[in-house]
C-alpha positions in Angstrom: 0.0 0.0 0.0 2.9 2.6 0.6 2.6 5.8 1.8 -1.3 5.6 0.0 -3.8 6.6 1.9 -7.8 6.9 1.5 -9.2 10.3 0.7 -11.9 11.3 2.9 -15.0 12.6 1.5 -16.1 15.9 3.0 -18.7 16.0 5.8 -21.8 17.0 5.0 -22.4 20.7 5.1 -25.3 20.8 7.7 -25.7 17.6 10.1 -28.3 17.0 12.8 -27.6 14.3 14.9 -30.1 13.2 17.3 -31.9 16.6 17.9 -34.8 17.2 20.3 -36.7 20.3 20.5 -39.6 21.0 22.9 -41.9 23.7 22.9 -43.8 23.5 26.4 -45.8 20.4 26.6 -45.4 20.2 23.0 -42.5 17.5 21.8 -42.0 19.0 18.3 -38.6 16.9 17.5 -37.6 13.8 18.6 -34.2 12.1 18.1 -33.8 14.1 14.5 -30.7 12.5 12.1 -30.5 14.7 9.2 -27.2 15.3 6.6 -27.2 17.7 4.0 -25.0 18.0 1.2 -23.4 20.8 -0.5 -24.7 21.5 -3.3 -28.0 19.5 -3.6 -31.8 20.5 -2.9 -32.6 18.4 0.1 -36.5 18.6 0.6 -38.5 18.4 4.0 -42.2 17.5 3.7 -44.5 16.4 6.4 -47.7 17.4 7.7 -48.3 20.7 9.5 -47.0 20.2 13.1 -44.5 17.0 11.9 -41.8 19.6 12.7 -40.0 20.0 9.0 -40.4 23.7 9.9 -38.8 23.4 13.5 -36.0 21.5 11.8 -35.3 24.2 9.8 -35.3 26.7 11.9 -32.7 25.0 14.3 -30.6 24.4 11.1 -30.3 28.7 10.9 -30.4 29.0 14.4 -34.1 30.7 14.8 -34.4 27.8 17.6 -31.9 26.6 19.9 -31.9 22.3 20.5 -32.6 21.1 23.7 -30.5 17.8 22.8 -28.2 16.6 20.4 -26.1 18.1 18.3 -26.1 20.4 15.3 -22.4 20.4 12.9 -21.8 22.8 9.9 -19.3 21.3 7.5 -18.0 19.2 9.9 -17.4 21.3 12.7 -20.0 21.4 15.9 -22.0 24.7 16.0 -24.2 26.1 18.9 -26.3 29.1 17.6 -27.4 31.5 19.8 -29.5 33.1 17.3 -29.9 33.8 13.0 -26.8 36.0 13.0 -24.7 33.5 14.4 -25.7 31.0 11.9 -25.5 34.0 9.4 -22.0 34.2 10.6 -21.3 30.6 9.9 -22.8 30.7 6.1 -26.6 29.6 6.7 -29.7 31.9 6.8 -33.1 31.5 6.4 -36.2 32.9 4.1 -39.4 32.3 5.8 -42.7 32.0 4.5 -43.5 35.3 6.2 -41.7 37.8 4.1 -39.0 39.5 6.7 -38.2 43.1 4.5 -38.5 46.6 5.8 -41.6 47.4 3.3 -40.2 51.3 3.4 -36.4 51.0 2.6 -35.6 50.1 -0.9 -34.3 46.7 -2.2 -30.5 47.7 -2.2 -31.3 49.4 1.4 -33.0 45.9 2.4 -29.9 43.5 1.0 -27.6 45.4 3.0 -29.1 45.9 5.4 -26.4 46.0 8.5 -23.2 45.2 6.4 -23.4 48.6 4.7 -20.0 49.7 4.1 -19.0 53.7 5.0 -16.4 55.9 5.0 -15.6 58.7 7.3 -19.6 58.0 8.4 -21.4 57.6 5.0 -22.5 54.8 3.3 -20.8 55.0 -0.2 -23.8 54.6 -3.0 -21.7 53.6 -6.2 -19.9 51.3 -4.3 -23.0 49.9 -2.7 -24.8 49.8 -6.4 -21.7 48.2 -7.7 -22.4 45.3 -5.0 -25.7 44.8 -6.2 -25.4 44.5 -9.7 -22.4 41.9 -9.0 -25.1 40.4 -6.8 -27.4 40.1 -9.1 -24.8 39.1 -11.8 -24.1 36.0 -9.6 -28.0 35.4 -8.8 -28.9 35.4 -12.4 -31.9 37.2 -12.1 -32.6 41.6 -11.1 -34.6 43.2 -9.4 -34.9 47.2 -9.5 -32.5 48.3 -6.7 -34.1 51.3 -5.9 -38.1 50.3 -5.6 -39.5 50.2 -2.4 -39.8 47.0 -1.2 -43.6 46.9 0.3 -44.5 48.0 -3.0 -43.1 44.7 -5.1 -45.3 41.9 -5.7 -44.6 38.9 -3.7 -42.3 37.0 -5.4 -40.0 39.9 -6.6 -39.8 40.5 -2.2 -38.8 36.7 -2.4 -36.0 37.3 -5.3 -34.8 40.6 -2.7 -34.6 37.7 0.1 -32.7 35.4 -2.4 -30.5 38.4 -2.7 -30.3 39.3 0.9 -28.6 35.6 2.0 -26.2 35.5 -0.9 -25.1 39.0 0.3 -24.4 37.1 3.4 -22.3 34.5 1.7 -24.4 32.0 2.7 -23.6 28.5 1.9 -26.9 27.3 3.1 -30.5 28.7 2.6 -33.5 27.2 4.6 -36.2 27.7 2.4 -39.8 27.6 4.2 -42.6 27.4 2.1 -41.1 29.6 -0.5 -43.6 29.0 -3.0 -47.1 29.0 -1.0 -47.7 32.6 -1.8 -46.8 32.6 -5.4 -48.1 32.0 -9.0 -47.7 29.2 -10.9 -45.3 31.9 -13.0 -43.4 32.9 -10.2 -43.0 29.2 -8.6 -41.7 28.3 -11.9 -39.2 30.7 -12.1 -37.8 30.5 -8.2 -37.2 26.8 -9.0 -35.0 28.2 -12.0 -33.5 30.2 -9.3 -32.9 27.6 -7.2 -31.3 25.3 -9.6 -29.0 28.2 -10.4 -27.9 28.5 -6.9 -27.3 24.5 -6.5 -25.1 24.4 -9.3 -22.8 27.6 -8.0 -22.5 24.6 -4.8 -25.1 26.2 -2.7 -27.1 23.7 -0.6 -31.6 24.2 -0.3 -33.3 23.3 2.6 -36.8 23.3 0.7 -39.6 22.9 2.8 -42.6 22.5 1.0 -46.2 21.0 0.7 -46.2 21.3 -2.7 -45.2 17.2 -3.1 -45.3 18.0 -7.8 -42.8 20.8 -7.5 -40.8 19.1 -4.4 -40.1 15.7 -7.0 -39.6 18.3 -9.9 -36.7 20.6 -7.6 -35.5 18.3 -5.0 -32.0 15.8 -5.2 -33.0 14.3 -1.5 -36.4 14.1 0.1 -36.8 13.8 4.0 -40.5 12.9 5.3 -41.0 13.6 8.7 -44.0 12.9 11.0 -44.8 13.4 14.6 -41.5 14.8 15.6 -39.4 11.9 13.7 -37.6 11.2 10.2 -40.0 8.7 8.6 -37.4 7.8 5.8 -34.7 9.8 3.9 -33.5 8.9 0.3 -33.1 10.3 -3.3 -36.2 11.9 -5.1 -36.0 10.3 -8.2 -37.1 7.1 -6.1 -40.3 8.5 -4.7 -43.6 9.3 -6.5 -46.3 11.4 -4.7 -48.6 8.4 -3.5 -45.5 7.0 -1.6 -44.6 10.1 -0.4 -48.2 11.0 1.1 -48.2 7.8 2.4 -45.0 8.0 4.0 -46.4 11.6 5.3 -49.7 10.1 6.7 -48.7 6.7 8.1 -51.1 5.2 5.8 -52.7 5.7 2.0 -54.5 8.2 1.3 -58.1 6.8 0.2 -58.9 9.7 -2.4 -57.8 13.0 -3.0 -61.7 14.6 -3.2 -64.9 12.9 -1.7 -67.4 11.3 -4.4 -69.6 14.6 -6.4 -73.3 14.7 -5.2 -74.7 16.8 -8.2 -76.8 19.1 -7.3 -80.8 18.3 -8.1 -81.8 19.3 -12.0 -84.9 21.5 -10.3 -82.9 23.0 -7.1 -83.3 26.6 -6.8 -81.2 29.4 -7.5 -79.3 30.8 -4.2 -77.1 33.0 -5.7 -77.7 35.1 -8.6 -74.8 37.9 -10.3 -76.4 40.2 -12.6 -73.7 42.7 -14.7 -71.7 43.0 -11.8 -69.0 45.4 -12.4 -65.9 47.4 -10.3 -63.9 48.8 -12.5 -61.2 47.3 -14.8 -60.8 44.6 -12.4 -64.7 43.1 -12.5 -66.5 44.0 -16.1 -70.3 42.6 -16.6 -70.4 39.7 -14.7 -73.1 37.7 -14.3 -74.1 34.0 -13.0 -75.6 31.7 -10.9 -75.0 28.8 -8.1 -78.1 26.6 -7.3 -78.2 25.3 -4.0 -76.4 22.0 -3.5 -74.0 23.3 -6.3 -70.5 23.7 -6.1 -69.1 26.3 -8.8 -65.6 26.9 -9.4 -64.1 30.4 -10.8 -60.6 29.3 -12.8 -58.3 31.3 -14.1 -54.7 33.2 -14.4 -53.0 34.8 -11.9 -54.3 38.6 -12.1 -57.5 37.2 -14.0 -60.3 39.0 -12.4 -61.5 35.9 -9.8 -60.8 37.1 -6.3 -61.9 40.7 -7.5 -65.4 39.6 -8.5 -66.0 37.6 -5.0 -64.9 41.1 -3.5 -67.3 42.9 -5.4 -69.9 40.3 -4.6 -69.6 40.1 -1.2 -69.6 44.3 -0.8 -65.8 43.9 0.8 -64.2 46.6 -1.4 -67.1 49.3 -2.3 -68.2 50.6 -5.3 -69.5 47.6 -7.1 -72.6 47.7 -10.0 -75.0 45.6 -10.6 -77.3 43.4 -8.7 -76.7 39.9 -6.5 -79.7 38.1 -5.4 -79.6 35.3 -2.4 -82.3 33.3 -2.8 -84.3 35.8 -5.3 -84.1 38.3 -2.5 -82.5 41.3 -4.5 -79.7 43.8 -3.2 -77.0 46.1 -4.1 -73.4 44.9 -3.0 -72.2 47.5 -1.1 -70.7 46.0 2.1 -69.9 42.9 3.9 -72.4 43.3 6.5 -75.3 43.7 4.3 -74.1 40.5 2.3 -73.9 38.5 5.7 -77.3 39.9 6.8 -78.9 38.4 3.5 -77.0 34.4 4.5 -73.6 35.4 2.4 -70.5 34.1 4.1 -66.6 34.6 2.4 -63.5 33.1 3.2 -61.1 35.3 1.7 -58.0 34.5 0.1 -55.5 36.0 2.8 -56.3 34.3 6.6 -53.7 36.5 7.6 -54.7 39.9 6.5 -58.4 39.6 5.9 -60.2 36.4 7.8 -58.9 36.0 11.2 -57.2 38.0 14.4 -54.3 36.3 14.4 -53.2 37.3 17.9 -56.5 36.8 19.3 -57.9 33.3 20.8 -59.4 30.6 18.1 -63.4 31.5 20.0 -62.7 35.3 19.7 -62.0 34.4 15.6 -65.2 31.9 15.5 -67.6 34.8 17.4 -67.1 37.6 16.5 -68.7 38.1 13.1 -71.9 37.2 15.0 -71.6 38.8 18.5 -75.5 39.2 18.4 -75.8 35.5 18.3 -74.1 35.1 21.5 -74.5 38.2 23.3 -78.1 39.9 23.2 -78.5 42.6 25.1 -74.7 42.9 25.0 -73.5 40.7 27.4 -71.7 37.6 26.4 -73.3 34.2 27.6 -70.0 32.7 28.0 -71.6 28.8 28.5 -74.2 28.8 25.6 -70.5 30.7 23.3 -68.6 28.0 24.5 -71.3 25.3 23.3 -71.9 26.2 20.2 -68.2 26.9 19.4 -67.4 23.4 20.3 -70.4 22.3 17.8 -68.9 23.9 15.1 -65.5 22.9 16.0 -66.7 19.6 15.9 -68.3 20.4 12.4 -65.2 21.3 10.6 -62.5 18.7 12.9 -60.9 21.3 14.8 -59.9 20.1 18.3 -62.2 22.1 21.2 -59.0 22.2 23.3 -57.3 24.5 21.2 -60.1 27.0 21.4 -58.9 29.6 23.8 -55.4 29.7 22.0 -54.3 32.3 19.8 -54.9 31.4 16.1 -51.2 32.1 15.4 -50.1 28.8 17.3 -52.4 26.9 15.0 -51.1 24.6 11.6 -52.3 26.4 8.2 -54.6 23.8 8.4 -56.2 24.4 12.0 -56.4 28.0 11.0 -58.2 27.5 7.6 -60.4 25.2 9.9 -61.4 27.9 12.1 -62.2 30.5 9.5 -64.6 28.1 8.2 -66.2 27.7 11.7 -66.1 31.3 12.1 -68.6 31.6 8.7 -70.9 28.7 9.8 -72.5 30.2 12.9 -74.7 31.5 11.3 -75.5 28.9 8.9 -75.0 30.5 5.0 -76.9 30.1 2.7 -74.5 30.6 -0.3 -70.9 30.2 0.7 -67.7 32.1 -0.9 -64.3 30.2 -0.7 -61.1 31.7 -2.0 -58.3 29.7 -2.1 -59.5 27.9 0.6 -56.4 25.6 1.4 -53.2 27.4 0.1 -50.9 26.9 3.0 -52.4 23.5 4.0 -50.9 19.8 4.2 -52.2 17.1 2.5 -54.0 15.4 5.4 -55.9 19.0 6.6 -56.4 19.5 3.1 -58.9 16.2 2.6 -60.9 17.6 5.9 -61.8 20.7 4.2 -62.4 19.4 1.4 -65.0 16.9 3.0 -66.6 20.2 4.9 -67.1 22.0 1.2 -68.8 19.1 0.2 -70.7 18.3 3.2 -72.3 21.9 3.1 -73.1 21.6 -0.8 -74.7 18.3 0.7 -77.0 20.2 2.5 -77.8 22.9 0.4 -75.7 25.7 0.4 -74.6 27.3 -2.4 -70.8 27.6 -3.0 -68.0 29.4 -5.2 -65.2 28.1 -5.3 -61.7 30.2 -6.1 -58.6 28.1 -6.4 -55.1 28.3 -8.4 -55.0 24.3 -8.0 -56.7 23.1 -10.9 -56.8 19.9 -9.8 -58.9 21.2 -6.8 -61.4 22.7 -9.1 -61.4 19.5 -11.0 -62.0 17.4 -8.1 -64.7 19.3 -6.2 -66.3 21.8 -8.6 -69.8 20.4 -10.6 -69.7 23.7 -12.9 -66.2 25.5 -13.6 -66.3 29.2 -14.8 -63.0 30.9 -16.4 -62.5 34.2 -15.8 -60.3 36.3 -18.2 -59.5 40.0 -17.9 -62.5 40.7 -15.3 -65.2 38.5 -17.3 -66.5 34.9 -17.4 -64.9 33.8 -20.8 -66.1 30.4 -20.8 -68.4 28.1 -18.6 -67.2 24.2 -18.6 -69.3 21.2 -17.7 -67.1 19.7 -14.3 -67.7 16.4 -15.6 -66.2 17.4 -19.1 -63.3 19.9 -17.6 -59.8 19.3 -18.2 -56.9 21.0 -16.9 -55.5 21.5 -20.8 -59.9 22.7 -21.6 -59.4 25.6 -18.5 -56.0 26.8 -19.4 -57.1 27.2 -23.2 -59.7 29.2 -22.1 -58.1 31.0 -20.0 -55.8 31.8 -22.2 -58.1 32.9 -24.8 -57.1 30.0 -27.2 -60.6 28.0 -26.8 -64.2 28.7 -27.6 -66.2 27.4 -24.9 -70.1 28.2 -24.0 -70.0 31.4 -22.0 -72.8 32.4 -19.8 
């Protein structure tokens, strides 16, 4: 043999060797082995609350372990917080965009590494950086926008930006894509296949399982706390991997259509509804029982016209009718008053208090129900919010905690308690689980089809197609702020929608 000896292959560039993490009662990692490589997309899928996200956030130092270790090319680390791990080339981009919305996007990539002299920050040299930044990224953004004006996934190409300022040699991706278009998604996995050839190592974290076998090299399932299994993605397919997520198969993606009866009446009626570029002569209708989905592009016109419907931005023309009761669409209030319920597209900014207690979220839409003469009757609240937790399979333990604590899921479940209080009699959904895992996902889909069931009306907004193909019994296709085509849901395709959509189809309109 000589003087030969082996060579040694590098450690991994991120290792977790047996990690716990507790939060409270709450045992959110248990025993966690995890190696990542540099240079390789290495996915992390689960369910909400199978601590993928925890796991991340211990990799760039958000949260400290309570036992085990955590080693950074080979070396043992102990983060005491983001900057330390920023220090040892990992950072994070969160699902929650982190920018200062009022500095620009060259303030907000260097933003505390700014270089000065004699006091003041030097702005061709700091321009200089950016470009080369950019250069490097392969993509641009305009340096001097404001940030909180930029559509969402520019703000994620000015976080992309922000970690490679930082050197990093790691980025913990969480939920990168859940915000974004189809467009947009496309193009951050371009990005991110830029950045793992230039030897950059991806944590993705993602519930999107299509683009996770698309993107990822490695795929990690975790559930309750534990690694399930670890191994290449070109091994897995999505049934195996929603399997491996659930701990058993997933009997169908969508519950079995009940159509609605040929002769059931009309509960909601749109009559040249306009707002306006956004919503131009609309008009429609849902029977009861029915479920009606509204397809289309990014930008199309969908979430404006349930908006209009449902009074929640003003100035709206034309006429809805619940259940041939006639009125102008002016405000929300007025719409719920006439059995109109909405679950907007944004939990965060528009359908729930996030700081505020799951029964505060559930109540307060309909404080008259539980308080007449203005004092709350805290037993008869707590009894019927249990009902309708029940109703929708959200646990009634969880409901004097703050909604923020909640999975997507949990949450999404809660706004839909909120809206059945008061029993609706035409139902609005937008988008109504973007955010959500697979499991959660099958529960709400079996509460949209349990209230079509028994009745109600519903519209259905969703970008996945595959979720207006599975639940919707009439789809609509909005194009430029109109209904450009009206497809039977037993004859709808995905390849049918998108051709309409995109103007390249003639299809029966309305």
């Amino acid at each position: 043999m000589g003087g030969l000896t082996a060579e040694r292959p590098d450690p991994p560039i991120v290792e977790l060797d047996a990690v716990d993490k507790r939060f409270g009662g709450a045992h959110a990692l248990r025993g966690v082995d995890l190696a990542i490589e540099a240079g390789t997309v290495h996915a992390l899928i689960g369910e909400n609350g199978a601590g993928k996200s925890t796991a991340g956030k211990i990799v760039a130092g958000v949260h400290r372990p309570d036992g085990g270790c955590v080693r950074v090319a080979g070396r043992t680390v102990h983060f005491r917080s983001p900057r330390d791990a920023i220090a040892a080339g990992v950072t994070i981009v969160e699902q929650e965009i982190s920018l200062v919305p009022t500095r620009s996007v060259v303030e907000n990539v260097f933003l505390g590494m700014e270089r000065t002299r004699w006091g003041l920050i030097g702005r061709r040299a700091t321009e200089r950086r950016f470009r080369e930044l950019c250069d490097r990224a392969g993509f641009f953004v305009a340096p001097h926008a404001l940030t909180g004006g930029l559509p969402i996934g520019q703000q994620q190409k000015v976080e992309l930006l922000r970690a490679l300022a930082r050197d990093a040699k790691v980025i913990v991706m969480d939920e990168p894509t859940a915000a974004l278009s189809a467009d947009e998604s496309t193009h951050l996995a371009e990005i991110v296949r830029a950045l793992r050839a230039r030897g950059t190592a991806i944590v993705f974290i993602s519930h999107f399982l299509r683009e996770v076998l698309e993107i990822a090299d490695v795929v990690t399932v975790m559930r309750d706390g534990q690694v399930v299994r670890s191994g290449p993605a070109c091994d897995e397919t999505e049934a195996n991997l929603v399997t491996a997520m659930l701990g058993r198969p997933l009997e169908a993606a969508f519950p079995t259509r009940t159509p609605p009866a040929h002769d059931a009446p009309i509960r909601l009626a749109v009559r040249h509804l306009s707002r306006g570029e956004a919503v131009r002569d609309v008009s429609f209708h849902v029977r009861a029982g029915e479920i009606v989905g509204l397809a289309g592009l990014v930008g199309s016109g969908r979430s404006e016209i349930a908006r209009a419907i449902f009074g929640a931005d003003g100035g709206a023309e034309g006429e809805v009718e619940i259940d041939g009761r006639r009125f102008a669409p002016q405000s929300p209030l007025q719409a719920k008053r006439r059995g109109l319920a909405f679950l907007p597209e944004s939990r965060k900014d528009h359908g729930l208090l996030m700081s505020r207690p799951v029964a505060e979220n559930m109540s307060l839409a309909h404080l008259d129900l539980v308080s007449p003469g203005g004092l709350v009757r805290h037993g008869q609240e707590t009894r019927t919010l249990k009902t309708l937790a029940r109703s929708v399979s959200l646990s009634t333990t969880r409901l004097r905690t703050p909604v923020m604590t909640l999975s997507g899921g949990n949450q999404q479940k809660a706004m839909f308690a909120k809206w059945l209080m008061r029993a609706p009699r035409t139902l609005i959904v937008d988008e109504p689980t973007r955010g959500v895992d697979v499991g959660a996902k099958r529960a709400i889909y079996d509460v949209i089809h349990g209230l079509a069931r028994n009745g109600v009306a519903i519209l259905l907004i969703s970008s996945e197609l595959e979720e207006i193909l599975g639940l919707a019994h009439r789809v609509l296709v909005v194009g430029r702020g109109r209904i450009v085509a009206e497809i039977d849901g037993q004859e709808a395709t995905e390849e049918l929608i998108m051709r309409a959509a995109f103007g390249a189809e003639e299809v029966a309109v309305p």
